[in-house]
C-alpha positions in Angstrom: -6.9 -28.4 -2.5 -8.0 -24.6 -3.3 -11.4 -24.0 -2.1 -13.5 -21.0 -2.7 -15.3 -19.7 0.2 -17.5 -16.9 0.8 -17.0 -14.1 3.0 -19.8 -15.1 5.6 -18.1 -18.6 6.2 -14.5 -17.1 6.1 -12.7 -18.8 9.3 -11.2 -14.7 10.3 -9.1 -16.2 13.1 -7.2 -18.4 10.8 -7.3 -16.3 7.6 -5.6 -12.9 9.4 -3.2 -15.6 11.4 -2.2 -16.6 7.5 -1.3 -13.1 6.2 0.4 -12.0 9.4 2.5 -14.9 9.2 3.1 -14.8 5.5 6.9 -14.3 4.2 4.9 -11.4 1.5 2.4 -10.0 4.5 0.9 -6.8 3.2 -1.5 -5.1 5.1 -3.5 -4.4 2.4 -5.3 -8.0 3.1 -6.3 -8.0 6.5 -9.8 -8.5 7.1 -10.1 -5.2 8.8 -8.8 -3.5 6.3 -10.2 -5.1 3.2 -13.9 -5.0 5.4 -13.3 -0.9 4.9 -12.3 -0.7 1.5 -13.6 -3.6 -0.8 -17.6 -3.1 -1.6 -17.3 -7.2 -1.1 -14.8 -9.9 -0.6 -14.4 -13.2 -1.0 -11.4 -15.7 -0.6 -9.5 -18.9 -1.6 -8.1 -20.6 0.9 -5.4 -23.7 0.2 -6.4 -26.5 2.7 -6.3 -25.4 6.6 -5.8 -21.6 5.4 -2.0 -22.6 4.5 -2.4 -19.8 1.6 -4.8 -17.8 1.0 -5.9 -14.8 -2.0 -8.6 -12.4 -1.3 -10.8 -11.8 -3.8 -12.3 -8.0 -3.7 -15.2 -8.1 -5.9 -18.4 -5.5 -7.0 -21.6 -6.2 -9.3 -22.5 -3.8 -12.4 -25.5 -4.4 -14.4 -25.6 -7.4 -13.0 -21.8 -8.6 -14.0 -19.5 -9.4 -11.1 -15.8 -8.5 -11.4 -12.7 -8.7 -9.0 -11.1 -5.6 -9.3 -8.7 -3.6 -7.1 -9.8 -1.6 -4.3 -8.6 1.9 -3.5 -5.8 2.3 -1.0 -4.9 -1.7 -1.9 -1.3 -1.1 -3.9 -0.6 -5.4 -3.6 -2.8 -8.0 -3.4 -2.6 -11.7 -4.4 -1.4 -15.1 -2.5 -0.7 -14.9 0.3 1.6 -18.1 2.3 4.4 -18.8 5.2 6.0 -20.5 2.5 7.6 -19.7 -0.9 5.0 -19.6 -3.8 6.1 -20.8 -6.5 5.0 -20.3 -9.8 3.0 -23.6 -9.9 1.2 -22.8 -6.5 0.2 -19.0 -8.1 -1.6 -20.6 -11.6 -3.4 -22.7 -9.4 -5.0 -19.6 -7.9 -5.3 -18.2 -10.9 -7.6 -20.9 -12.2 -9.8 -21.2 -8.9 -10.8 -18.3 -9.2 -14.8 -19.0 -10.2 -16.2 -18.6 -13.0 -19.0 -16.5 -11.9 -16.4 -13.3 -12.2 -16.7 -12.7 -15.7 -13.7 -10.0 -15.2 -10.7 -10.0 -13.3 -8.2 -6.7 -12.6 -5.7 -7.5 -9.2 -2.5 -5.8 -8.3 -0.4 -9.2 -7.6 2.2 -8.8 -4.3 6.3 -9.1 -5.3 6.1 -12.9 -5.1 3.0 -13.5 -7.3 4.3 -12.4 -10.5 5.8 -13.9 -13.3 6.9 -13.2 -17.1 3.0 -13.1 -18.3 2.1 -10.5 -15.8 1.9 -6.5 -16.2 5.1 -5.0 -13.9 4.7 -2.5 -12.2 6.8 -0.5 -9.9 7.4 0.3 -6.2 10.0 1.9 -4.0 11.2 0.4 -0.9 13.5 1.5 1.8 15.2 -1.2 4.4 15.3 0.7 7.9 17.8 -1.8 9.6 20.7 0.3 9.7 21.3 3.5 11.6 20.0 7.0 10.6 23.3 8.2 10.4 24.0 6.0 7.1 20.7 6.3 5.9 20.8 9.7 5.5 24.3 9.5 3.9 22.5 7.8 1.2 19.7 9.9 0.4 20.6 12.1 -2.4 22.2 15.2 -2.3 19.6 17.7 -3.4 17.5 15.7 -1.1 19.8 16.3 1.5 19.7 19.9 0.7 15.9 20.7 0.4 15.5 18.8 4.4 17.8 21.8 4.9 15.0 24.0 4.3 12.9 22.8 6.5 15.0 23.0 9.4 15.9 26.6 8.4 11.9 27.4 8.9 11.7 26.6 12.4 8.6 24.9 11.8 8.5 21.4 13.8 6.5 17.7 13.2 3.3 16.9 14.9 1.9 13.6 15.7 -1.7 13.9 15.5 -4.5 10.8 15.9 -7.5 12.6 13.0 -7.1 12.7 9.1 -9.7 14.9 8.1 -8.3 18.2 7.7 -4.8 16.3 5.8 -8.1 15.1 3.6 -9.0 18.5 2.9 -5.9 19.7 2.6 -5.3 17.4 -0.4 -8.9 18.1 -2.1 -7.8 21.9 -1.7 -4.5 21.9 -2.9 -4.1 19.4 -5.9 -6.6 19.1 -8.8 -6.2 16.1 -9.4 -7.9 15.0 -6.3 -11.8 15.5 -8.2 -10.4 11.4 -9.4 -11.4 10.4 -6.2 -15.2 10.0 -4.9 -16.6 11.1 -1.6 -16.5 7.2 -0.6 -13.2 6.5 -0.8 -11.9 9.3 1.2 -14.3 8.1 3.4 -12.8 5.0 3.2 -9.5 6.4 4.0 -10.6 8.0 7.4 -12.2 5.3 8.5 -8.9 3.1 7.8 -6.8 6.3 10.0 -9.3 5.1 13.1 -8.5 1.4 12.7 -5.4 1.0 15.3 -5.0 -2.5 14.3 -3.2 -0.9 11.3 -1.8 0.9 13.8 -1.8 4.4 11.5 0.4 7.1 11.7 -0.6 10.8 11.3 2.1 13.4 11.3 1.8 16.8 10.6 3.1 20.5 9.8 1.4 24.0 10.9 2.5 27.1 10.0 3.7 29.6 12.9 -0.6 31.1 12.4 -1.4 27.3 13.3 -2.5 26.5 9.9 -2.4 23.3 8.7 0.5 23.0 5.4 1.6 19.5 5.5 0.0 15.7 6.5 1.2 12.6 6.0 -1.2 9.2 6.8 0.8 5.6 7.4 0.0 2.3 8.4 2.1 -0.6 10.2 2.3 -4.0 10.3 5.2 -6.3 11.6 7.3 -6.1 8.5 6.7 -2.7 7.1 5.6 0.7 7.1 3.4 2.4 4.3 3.6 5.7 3.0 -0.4 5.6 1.7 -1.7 9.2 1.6 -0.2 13.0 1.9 -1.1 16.3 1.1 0.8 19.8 0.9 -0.3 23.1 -0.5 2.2 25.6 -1.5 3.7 26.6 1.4 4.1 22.8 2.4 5.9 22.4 -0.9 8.2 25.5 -0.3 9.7 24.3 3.1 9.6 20.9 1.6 7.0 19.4 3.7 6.8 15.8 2.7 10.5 15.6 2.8 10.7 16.5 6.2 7.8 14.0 7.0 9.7 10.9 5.2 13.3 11.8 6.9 10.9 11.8 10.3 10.0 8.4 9.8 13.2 7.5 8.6 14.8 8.8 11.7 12.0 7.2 14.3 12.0 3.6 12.7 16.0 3.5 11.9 17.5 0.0 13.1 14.6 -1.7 12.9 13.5 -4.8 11.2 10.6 -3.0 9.3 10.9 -1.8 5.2 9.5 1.8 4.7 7.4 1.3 1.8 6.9 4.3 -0.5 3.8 2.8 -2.2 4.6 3.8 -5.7 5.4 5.1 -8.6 5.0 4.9 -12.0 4.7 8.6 -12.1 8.4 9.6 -13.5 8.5 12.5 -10.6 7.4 11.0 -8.1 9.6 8.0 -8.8 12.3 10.0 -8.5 11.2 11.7 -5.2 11.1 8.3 -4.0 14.5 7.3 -5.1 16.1 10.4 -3.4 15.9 8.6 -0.3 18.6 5.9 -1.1 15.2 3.3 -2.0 15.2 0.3 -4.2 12.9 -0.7 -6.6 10.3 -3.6 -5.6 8.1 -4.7 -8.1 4.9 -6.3 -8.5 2.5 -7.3 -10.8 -0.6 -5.9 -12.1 -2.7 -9.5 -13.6 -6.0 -9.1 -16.1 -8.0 -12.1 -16.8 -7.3 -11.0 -20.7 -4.3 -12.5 -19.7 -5.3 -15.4 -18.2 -5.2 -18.0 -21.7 -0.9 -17.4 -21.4 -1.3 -19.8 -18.3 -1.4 -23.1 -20.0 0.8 -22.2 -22.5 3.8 -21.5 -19.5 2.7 -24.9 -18.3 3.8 -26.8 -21.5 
């Protein structure tokens, strides 16, 4: 039995317990993140919280609709065991009524032929450095080259506001996000349950040039946010960030995840570090009348 419950009567214990334990935890769903970034959230829970799906939702003109939150790549069921395709309609269909629209970024084992794929980059960290680097790519390979030839060295810091600034300065494309959800962002950097990451570049004047924020969980490691300006990009900033991480988590158990992208460059940034493609699924309630025809 799928239940709907409200986020005032949400058991937290039991609900966080479910997505740390889940074979597709992302940390994307924990309560503490999800209480930073969603403007409200709701969830339904399969008997003792044995699955689980957040539902991030917001009112306009007096409409409600789930919709995706900023800095929340994958969302969707969340369970210990496999989820099958019959468990994930079932989800689909509890979802109430009340919602007259529906817009969530389904995790990799949520999706299915009627969905919207999309694409991510992920990098397994198990084996040594040595033979990860071997299989970044060679002009990837060459441009870490430049960074070591600048003499310039990799900070680990604890604030994200000035890599914030950093990328409203430097990239115009930044006016597509509001005051709020950077905001939102630095408030997420303080959380050390999500046990972030902030790693930085200054130039030899002390000026900041490069920033990268991540988060951790158990299983992974998420490349959410960065920022260069141009002399970031000319001693290849981000690259040196990445290979960082790359070198500090080597021969572990955790996934680097590169959060992304559709973006034909930045897809193939991603790939140049010897990453594999991960997808997941991007569902629309406009899809939502396929489900019983998949069931006959």
């Amino acid at each position: 039995m799928i239940r709907y419950i409200k986020h005032k009567a949400i058991d937290f214990e039991k609900y966080d317990a479910c997505i740390k334990n889940a074979k597709n935890a992302r940390i994307y769903a924990l309560s503490t993140y999800l209480n930073t970034v969603a403007h409200h959230w709701d969830v339904l829970v399969l008997r003792n919280y044995e699955a689980v799906m957040p539902l991030p939702w917001n009112r306009k003109y007096g409409i409600k609709y789930i919709y995706p939150p900023c800095w929340t790549q994958q969302l969707g069921v969340f369970s210990a065991q496999n989820i099958d395709k019959e468990l994930m309609l079932s989800f689909l269909k509890a979802i109430p009524k009340v919602f007259l629209k529906t817009t969530l970024q389904l995790n990799t084992s949520c999706g299915y032929a009627y969905h919207h794929k999309k694409v991510n980059y992920v990098l397994k960290l198990e084996d040594s450095y040595e033979n990860l680097y071997k299989n970044y790519r060679k002009d990837r390979r060459d441009r870490l080259k430049k960074f070591k030839k600048s003499g310039l060295s990799i900070t680990v810091a604890t604030q994200a506001d000035d890599i914030i600034e950093l990328f409203k300065n430097s990239y115009t494309y930044s006016k597509q996000l509001n005051i709020e959800d950077y905001q939102k962002l630095i408030v997420l950097s303080e959380q050390q349950e999500l046990q972030p990451v902030i790693l930085k570049i200054y130039n030899a004047d002390g000026v900041l040039i490069s920033g990268s924020i991540f988060f951790k969980d158990h299983h992974r490691i998420y490349y959410l946010f960065s920022a260069n300006n141009k002399e970031g990009n000319k001693i290849q900033g981000n690259t040196a960030i990445l290979d960082n991480v790359i070198y500090q988590y080597a021969k572990t158990h955790r996934t680097l995840d590169f959060e992304g992208s559709m973006i034909p460059g930045i897809a193939s940034f991603f790939k140049s570090f010897g990453s594999e493609v991960e997808d997941y699924y991007l569902f629309s309630k406009r899809f939502a009348f396929l489900c019983n025809s998949l069931k006959k």
